[in-house]
VOPAGU-2260 file (C-alpha; in pm, 1 decimal, decimal comma):
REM VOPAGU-2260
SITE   aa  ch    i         X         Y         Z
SITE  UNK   A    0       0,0       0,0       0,0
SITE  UNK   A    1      98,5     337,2     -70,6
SITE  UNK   A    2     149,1     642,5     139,2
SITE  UNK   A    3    -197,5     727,9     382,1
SITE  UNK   A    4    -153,9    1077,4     384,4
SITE  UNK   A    5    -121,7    1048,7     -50,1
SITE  UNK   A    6    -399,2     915,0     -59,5
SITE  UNK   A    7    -601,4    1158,3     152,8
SITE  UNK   A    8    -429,8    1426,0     -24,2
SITE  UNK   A    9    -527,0    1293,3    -347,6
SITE  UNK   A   10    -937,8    1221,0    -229,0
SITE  UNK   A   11    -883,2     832,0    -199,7
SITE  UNK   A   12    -937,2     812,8     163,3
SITE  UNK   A   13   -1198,5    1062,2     342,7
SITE  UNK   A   14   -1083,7    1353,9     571,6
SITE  UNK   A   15   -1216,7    1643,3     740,6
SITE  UNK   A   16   -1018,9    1917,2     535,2
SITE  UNK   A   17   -1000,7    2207,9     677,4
SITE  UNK   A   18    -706,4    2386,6     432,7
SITE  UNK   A   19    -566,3    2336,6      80,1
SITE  UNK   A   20    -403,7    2522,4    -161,6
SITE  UNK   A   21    -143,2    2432,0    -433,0
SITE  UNK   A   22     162,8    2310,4    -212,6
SITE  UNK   A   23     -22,2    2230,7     142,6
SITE  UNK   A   24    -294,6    1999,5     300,6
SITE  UNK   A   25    -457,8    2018,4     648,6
SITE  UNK   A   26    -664,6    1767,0     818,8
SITE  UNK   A   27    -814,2    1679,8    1143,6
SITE  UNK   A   28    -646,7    1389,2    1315,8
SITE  UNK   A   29    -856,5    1072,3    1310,4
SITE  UNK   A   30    -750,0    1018,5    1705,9
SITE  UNK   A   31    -698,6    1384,7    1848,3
SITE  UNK   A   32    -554,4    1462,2    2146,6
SITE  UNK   A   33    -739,4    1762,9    2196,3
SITE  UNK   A   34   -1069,1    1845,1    2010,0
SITE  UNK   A   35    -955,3    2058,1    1677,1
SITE  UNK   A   36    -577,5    1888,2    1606,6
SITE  UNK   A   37    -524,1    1932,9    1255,9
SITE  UNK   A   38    -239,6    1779,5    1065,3
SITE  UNK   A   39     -86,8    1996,1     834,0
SITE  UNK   A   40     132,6    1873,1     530,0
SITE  UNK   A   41     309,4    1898,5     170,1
SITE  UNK   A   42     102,1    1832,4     -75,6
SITE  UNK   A   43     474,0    1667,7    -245,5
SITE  UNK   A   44     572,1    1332,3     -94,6
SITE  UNK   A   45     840,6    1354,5     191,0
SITE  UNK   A   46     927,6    1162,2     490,1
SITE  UNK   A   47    1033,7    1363,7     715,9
SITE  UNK   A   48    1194,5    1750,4     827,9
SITE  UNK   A   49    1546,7    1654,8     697,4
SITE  UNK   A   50    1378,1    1553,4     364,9
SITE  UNK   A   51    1160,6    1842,9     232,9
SITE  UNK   A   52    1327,5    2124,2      24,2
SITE  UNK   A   53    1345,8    2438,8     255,7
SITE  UNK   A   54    1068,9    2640,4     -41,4
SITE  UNK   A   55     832,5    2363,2      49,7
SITE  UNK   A   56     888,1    2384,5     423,5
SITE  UNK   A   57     831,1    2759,9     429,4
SITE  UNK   A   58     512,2    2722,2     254,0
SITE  UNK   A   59     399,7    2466,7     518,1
SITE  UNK   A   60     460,8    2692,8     786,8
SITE  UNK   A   61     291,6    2963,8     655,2
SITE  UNK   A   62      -9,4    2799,2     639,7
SITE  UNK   A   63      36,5    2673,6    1006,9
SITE  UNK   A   64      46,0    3007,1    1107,4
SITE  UNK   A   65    -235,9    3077,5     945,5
SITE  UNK   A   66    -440,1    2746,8    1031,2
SITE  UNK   A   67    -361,0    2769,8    1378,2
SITE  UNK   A   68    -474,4    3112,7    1417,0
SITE  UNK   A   69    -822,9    2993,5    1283,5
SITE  UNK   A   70    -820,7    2711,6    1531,4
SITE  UNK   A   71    -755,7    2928,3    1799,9
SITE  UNK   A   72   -1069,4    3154,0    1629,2
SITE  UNK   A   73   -1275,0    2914,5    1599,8
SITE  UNK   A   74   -1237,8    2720,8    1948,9
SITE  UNK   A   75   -1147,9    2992,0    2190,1
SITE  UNK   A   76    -801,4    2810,7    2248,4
SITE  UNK   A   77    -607,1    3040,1    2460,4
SITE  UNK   A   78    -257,6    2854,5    2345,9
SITE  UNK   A   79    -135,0    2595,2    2080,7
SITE  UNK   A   80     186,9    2318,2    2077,0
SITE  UNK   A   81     273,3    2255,3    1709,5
SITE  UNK   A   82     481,9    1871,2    1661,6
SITE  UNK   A   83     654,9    1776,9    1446,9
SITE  UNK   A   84     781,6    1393,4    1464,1
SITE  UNK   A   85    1096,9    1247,2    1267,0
SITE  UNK   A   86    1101,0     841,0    1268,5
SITE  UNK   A   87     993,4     561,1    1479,3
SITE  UNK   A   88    1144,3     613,9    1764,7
SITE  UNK   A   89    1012,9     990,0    1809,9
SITE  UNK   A   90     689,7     845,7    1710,7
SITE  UNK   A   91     656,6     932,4    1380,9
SITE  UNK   A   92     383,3     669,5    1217,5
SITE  UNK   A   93     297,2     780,6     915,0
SITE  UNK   A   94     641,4     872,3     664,2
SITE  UNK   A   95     480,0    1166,5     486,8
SITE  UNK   A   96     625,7    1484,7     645,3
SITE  UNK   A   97     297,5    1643,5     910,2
SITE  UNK   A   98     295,9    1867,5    1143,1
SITE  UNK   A   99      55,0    1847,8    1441,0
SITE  UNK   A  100    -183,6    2163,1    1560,0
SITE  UNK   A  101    -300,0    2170,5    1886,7
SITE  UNK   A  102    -482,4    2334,9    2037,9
SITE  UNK   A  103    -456,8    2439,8    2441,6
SITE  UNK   A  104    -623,5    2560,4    2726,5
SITE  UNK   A  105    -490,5    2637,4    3057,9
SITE  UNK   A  106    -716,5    2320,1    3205,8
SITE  UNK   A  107    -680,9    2085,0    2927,6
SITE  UNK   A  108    -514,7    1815,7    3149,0
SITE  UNK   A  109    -219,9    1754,0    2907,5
SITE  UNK   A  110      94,6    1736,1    3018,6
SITE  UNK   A  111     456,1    1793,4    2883,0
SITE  UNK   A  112     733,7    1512,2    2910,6
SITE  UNK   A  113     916,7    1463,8    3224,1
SITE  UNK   A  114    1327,4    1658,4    3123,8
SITE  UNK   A  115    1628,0    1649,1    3361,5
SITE  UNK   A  116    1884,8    1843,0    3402,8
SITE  UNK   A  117    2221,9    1793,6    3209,7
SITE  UNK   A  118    2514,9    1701,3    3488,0
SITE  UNK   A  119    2875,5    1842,5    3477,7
SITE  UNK   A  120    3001,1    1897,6    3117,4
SITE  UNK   A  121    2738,3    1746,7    2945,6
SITE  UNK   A  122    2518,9    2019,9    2796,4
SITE  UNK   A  123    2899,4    2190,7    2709,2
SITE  UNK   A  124    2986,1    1898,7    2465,7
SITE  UNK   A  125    2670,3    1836,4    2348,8
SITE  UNK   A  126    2648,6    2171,0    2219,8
SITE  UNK   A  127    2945,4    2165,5    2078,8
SITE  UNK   A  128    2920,8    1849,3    1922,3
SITE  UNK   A  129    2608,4    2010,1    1733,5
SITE  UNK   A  130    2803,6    2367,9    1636,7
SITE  UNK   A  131    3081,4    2196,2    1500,5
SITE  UNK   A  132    2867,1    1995,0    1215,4
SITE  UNK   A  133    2742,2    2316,0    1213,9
SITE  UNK   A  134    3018,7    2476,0    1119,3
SITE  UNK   A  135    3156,9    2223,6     836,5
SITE  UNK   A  136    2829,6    2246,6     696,0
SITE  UNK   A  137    2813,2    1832,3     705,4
SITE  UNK   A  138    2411,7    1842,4     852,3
């Protein structure tokens, strides 16, 4: 089978759309995790943030901006978290580039992840680890 989000894109599967235009596609999520989470998406194939062309990915978050400021119109949402997941083990399901909308209120009940502190050196080399391939342009 093909790509899911393809074939919702292309009218082969049913959605609730709630934006298209020529490069972008936006969808409610079949299992929200707050009412009005919209997936928004290339219309172009890609599997993930490190794989879209940076035109494409501009357009895309354009038209979050602009979706998620209707969302927030249209259900009162005092606040938003927009995700974006690359691969399996950051949960990523579905390998079609998305980006998830959604909307918050100050008693929603969700919660953010647990984080801990980085001990002695640690956040030092890590960051930079990451400026150096930075700086040799090798990302």
């Amino acid at each position: 089978m093909g790509c899911l989000f393809c074939e919702i894109i292309n009218g082969k599967i049913p959605c609730y759309k709630v934006y298209e235009d020529a490069d972008v596609f936006a969808f409610l999520d079949i299992n929200p995790t707050m009412p009005g989470h919209t997936l928004v998406l290339p219309k172009k194939h890609c599997s993930g943030l490190l794989d879209v062309d940076v035109e494409t990915l501009s357009k895309i978050m354009t038209a979050a901006q602009k979706i998620t400021a209707a969302i927030q119109k249209a259900l009162g949402s005092s606040g938003f978290n927009i995700i974006q997941n690359n691969g399996v083990p950051a949960g990523q399901v579905i390998e079609h580039l998305h980006f998830h909308i959604i909307p918050r209120n100050e008693s929603d009940g969700l919660k953010h992840w647990p984080g801990k502190p980085y001990s002695g050196d640690m956040a030092a080399d890590i960051a930079n680890k990451i400026q150096q391939k930075l700086e040799i342009g090798n990302w």
